[in-house]
One Martini backbone bead per residue (centre of mass of N, CA, C, O) as a GRO file, in nm:
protein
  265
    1UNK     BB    1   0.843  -1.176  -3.318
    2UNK     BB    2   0.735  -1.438  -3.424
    3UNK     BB    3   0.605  -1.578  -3.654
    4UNK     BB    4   0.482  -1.783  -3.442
    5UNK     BB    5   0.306  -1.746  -3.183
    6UNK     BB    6   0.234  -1.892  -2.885
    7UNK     BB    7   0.044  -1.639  -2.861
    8UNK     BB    8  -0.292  -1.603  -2.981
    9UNK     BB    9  -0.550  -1.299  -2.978
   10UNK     BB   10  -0.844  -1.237  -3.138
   11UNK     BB   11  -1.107  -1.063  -3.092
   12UNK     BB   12  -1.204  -1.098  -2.728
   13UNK     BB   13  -1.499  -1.172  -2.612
   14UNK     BB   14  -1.681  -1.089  -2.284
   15UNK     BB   15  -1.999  -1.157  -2.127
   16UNK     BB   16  -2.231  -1.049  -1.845
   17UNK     BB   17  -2.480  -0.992  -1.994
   18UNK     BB   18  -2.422  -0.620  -1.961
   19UNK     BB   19  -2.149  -0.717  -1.916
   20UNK     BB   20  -1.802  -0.652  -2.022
   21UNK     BB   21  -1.519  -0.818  -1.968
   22UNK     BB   22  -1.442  -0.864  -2.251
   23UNK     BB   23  -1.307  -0.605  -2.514
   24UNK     BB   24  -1.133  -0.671  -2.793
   25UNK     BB   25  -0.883  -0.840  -2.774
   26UNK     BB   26  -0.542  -0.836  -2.863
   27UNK     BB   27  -0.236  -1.063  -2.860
   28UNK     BB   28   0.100  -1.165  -2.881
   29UNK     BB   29   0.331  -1.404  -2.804
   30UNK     BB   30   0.634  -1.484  -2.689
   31UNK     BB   31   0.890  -1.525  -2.538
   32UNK     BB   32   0.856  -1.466  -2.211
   33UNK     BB   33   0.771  -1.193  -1.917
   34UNK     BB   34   0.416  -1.113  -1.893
   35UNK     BB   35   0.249  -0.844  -1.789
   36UNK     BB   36  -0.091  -0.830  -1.655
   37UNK     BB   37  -0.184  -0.490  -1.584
   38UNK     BB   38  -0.425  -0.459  -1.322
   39UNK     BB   39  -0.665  -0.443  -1.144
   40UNK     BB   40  -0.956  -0.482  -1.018
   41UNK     BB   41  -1.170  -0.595  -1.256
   42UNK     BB   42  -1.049  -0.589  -1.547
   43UNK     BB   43  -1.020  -0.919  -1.662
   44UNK     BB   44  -0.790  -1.092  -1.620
   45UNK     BB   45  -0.969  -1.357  -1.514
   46UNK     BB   46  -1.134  -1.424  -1.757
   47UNK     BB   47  -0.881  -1.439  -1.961
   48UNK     BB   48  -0.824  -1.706  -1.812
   49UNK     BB   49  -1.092  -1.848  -1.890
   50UNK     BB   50  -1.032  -1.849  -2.180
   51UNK     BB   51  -0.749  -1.953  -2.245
   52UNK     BB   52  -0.856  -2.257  -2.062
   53UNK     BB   53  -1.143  -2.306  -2.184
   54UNK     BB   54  -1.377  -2.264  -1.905
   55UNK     BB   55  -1.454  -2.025  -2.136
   56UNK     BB   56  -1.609  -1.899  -2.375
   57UNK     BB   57  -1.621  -1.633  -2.654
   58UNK     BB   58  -1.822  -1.434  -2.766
   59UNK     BB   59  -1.589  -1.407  -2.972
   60UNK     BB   60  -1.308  -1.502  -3.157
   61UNK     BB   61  -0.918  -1.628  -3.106
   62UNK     BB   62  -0.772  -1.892  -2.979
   63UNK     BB   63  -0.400  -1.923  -2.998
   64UNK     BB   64  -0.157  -2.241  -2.993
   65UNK     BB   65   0.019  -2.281  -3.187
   66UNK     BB   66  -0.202  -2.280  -3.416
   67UNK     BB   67  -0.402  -2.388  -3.185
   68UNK     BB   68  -0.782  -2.382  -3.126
   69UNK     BB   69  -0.915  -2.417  -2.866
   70UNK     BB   70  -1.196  -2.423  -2.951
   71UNK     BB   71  -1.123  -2.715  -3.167
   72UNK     BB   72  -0.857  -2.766  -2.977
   73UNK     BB   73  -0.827  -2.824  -2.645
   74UNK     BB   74  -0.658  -3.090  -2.594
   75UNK     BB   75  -0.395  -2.960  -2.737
   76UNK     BB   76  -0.357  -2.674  -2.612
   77UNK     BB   77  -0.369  -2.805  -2.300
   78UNK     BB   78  -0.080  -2.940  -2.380
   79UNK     BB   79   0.106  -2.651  -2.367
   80UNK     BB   80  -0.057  -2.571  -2.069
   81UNK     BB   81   0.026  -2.403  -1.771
   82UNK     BB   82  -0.146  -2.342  -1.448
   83UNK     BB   83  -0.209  -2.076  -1.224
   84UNK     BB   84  -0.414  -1.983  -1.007
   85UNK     BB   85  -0.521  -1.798  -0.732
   86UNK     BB   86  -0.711  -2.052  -0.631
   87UNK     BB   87  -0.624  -2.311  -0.488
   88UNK     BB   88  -0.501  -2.643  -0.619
   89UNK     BB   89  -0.514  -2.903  -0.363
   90UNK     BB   90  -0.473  -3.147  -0.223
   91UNK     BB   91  -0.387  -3.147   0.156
   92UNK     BB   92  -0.426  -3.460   0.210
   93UNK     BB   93  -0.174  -3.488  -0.003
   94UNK     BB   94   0.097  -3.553  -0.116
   95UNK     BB   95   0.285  -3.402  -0.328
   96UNK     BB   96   0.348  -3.652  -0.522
   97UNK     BB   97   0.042  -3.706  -0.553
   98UNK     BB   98  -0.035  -3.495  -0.687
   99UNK     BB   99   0.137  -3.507  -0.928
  100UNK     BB  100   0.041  -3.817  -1.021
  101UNK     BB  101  -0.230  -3.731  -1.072
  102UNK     BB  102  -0.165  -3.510  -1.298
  103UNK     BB  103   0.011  -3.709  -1.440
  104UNK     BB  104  -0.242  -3.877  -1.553
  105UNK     BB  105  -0.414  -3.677  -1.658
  106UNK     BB  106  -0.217  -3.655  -1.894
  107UNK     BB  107  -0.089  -3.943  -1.987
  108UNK     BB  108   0.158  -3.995  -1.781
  109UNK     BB  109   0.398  -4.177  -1.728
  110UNK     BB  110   0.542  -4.304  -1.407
  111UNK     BB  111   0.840  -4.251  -1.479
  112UNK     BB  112   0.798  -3.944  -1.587
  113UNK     BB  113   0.646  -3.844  -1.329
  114UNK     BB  114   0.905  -3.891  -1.153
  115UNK     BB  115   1.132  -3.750  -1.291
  116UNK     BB  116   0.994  -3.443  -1.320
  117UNK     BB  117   0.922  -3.428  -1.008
  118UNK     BB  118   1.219  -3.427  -0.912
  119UNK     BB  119   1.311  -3.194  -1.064
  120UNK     BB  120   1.124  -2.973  -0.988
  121UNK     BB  121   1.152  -3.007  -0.658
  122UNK     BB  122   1.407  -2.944  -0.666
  123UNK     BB  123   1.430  -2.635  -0.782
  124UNK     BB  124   1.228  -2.580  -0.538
  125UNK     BB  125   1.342  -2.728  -0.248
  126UNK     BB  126   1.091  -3.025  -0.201
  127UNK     BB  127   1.221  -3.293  -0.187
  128UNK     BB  128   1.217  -3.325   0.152
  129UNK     BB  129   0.866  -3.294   0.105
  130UNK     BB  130   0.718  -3.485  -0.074
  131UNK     BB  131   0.567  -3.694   0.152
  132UNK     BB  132   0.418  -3.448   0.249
  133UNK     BB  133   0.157  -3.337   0.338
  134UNK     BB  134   0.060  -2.996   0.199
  135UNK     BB  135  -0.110  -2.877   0.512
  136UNK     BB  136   0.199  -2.835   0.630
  137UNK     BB  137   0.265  -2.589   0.419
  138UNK     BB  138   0.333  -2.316   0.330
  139UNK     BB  139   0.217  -2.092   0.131
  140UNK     BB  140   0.492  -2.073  -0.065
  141UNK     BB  141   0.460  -2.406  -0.118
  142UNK     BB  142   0.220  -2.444  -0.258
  143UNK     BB  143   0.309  -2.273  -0.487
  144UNK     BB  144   0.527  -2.427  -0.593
  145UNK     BB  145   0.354  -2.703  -0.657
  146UNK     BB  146   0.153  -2.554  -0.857
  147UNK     BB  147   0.382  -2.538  -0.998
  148UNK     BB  148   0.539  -2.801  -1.087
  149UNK     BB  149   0.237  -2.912  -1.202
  150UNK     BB  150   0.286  -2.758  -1.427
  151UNK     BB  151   0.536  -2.831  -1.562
  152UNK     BB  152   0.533  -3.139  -1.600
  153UNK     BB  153   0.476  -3.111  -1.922
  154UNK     BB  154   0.581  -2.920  -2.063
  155UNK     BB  155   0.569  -2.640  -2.133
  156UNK     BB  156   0.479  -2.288  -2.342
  157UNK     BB  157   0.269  -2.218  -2.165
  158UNK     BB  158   0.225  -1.976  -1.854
  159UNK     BB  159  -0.006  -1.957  -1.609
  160UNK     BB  160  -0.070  -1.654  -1.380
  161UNK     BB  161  -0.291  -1.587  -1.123
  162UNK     BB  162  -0.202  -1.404  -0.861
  163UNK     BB  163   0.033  -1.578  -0.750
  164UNK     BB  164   0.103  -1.362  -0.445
  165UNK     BB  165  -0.121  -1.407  -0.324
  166UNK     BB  166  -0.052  -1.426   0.047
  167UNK     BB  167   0.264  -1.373   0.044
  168UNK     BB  168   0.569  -1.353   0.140
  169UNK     BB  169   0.823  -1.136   0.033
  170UNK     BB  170   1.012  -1.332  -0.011
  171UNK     BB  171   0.806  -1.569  -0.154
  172UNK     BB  172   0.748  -1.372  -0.401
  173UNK     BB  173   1.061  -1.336  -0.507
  174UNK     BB  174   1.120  -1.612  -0.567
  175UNK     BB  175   0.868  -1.687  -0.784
  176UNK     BB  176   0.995  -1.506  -0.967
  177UNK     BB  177   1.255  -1.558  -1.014
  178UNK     BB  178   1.200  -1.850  -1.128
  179UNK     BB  179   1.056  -1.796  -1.347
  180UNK     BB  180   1.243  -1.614  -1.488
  181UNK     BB  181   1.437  -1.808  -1.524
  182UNK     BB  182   1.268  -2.002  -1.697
  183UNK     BB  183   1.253  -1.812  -1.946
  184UNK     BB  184   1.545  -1.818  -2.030
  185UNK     BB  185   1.642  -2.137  -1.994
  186UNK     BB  186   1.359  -2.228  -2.167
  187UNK     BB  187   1.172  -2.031  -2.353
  188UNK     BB  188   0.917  -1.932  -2.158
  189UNK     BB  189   0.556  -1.809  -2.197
  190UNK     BB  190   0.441  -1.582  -1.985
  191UNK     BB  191   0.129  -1.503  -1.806
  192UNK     BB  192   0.148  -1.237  -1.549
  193UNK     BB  193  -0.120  -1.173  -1.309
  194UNK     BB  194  -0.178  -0.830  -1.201
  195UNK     BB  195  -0.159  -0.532  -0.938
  196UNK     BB  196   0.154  -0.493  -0.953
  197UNK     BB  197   0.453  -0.258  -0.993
  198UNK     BB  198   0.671  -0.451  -0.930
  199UNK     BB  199   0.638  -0.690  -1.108
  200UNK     BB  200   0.599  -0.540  -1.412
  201UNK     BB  201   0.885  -0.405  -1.441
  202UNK     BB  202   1.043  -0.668  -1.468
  203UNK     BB  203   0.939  -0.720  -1.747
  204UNK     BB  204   0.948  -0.741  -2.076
  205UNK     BB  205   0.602  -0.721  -2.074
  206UNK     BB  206   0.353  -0.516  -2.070
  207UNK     BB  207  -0.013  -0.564  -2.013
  208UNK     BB  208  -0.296  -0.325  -2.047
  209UNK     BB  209  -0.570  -0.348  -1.786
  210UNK     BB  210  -0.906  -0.208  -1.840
  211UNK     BB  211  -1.239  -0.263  -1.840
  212UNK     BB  212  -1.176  -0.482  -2.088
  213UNK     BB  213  -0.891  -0.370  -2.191
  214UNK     BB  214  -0.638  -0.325  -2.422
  215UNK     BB  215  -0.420  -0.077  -2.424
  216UNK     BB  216  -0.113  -0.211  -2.390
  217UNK     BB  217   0.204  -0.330  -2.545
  218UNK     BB  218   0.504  -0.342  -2.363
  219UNK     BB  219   0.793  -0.217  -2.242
  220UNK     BB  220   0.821  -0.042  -1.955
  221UNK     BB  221   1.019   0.209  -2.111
  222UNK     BB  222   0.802   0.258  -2.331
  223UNK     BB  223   0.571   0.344  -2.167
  224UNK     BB  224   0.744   0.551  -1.996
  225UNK     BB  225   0.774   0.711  -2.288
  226UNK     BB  226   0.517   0.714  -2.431
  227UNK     BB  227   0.350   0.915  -2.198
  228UNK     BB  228   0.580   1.088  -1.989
  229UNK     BB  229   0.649   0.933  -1.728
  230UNK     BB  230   0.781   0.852  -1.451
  231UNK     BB  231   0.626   0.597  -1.433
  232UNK     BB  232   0.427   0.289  -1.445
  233UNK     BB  233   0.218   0.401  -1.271
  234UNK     BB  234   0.170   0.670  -1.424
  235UNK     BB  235   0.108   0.553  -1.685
  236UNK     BB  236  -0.176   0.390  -1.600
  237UNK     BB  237  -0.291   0.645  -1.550
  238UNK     BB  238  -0.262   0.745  -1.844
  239UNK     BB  239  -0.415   0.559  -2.004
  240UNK     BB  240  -0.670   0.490  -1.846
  241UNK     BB  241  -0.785   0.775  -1.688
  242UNK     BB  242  -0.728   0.837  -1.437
  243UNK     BB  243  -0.609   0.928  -1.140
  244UNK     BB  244  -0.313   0.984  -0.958
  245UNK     BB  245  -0.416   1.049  -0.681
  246UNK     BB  246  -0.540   0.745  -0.643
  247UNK     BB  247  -0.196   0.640  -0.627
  248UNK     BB  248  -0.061   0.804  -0.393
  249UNK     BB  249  -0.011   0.573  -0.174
  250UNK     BB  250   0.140   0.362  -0.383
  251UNK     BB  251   0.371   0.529  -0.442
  252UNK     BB  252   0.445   0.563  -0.141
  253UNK     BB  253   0.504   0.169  -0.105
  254UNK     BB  254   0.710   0.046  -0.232
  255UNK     BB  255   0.834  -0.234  -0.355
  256UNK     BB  256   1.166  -0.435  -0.280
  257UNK     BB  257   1.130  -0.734  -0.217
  258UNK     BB  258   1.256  -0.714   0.118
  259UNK     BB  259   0.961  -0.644   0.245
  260UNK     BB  260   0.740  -0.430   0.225
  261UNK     BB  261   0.474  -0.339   0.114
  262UNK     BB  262   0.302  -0.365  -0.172
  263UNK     BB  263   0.241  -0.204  -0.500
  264UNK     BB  264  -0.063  -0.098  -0.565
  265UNK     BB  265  -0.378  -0.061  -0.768
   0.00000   0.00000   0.00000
């Protein structure tokens, strides 16, 4: 771990009413694809919307690269992309216009904008997509846009939440590999939210999360040495406190990323 990590959660909670969705949470990242790995519920949407500023915590502390998101908001979340789960483009405007617009929200000059979705475009191969409406272009290519224009600020933490849910197997596989390139490539801090365990497993570390807690932070063969686990999944189950009988049926239906139905939680 970096001396100043490029995020730290220090003792992070959120309520509504008197449900926990987030309680006493804390974990720092450096550079790396790290997995937050939980079922639906765990509360790892919540936490991405704390973390981007969305809502406030109710107690804690978020900071990106030692700027505090509650009182410099602005400033920290100029170093960070986010991919939602639930898709944020114009579908009537082309690629190239979502981008656009997005690098001016951000203060940035047209031909900076220019060149850098340029570079992004030709990377993900829809350099000649540029000009057409986003509403003609497939699920897997939509997400493609939606990370080209995280990234066109140049950020050091890239925040993924459920990004490949709805996705087919080709296109969930491309666009994991693409990021993890881009960790290696350019040193970026990822944290792609799961409830996949063939996703979870590819990580340099999982965070398990369950019930609003974060159980665990380790690499994968950590955590199944840690527990004494023959795999992953049975890892989080035995974290979690669940019966592994729960997951009987996604253990038997592996996901190889070259085809069959994904692996969940």
């Amino acid at each position: 771990m970096p001396e100043q990590p490029i995020l730290s959660v220090e003792s992070v909670s959120k309520h509504y009413g008197a449900l926990c969705a987030v309680n006493q949470v804390s974990f720092q990242l450096g550079s790396g694809f790290h997995a937050l790995l939980g079922p639906n519920g765990a509360g790892k949407s919540t936490l991405f919307q704390l973390l981007t500023g969305l809502f406030a915590p109710d107690q804690g502390e978020i900071r990106l690269n030692g700027v505090s998101i509650r009182h410099n908001l602005t400033q920290a979340l100029a170093q960070m992309g986010v991919v939602f789960q639930q898709p944020a483009l114009d579908l009537d405007l082309s690629l190239q216009a979502n981008l656009d617009f997005y690098g001016r929200l951000h203060g940035m000059r047209k031909a900076e904008i220019r060149e850098r979705s340029a570079a992004e475009l030709a990377q993900l191969e829809l350099t000649e997509s540029a000009k057409r409406p986003c509403r003609t272009l497939s699920g897997g290519n939509r997400r493609k846009v939606e990370l080209a224009r995280a990234l066109l600020t140049g950020p050091q933490l890239l925040l993924m939440d459920e990004a490949t849910v709805g996705l087919d197997p080709a296109s969930r596989a491309a666009l994991l590999a693409y990021v993890h390139r881009l960790c290696h490539q350019q040193g970026l801090s990822v944290l792609w939210a799961t409830h996949l365990i063939d996703e979870a497993e590819q990580a340099d570390q999982v965070l398990v999360m369950h019930k609003g807690k974060l159980l665990a932070q380790a690499a994968p063969a950590e955590l199944i040495a840690q527990t004494g686990a023959p795999s992953l999944l049975e890892a989080f189950f035995h974290l979690s406190g669940e019966p592994s009988s729960v997951g009987a049926n996604c253990a038997g239906a592996r996901e190889s990323l070259a085809g069959q139905a994904p692996t969940a939680l």
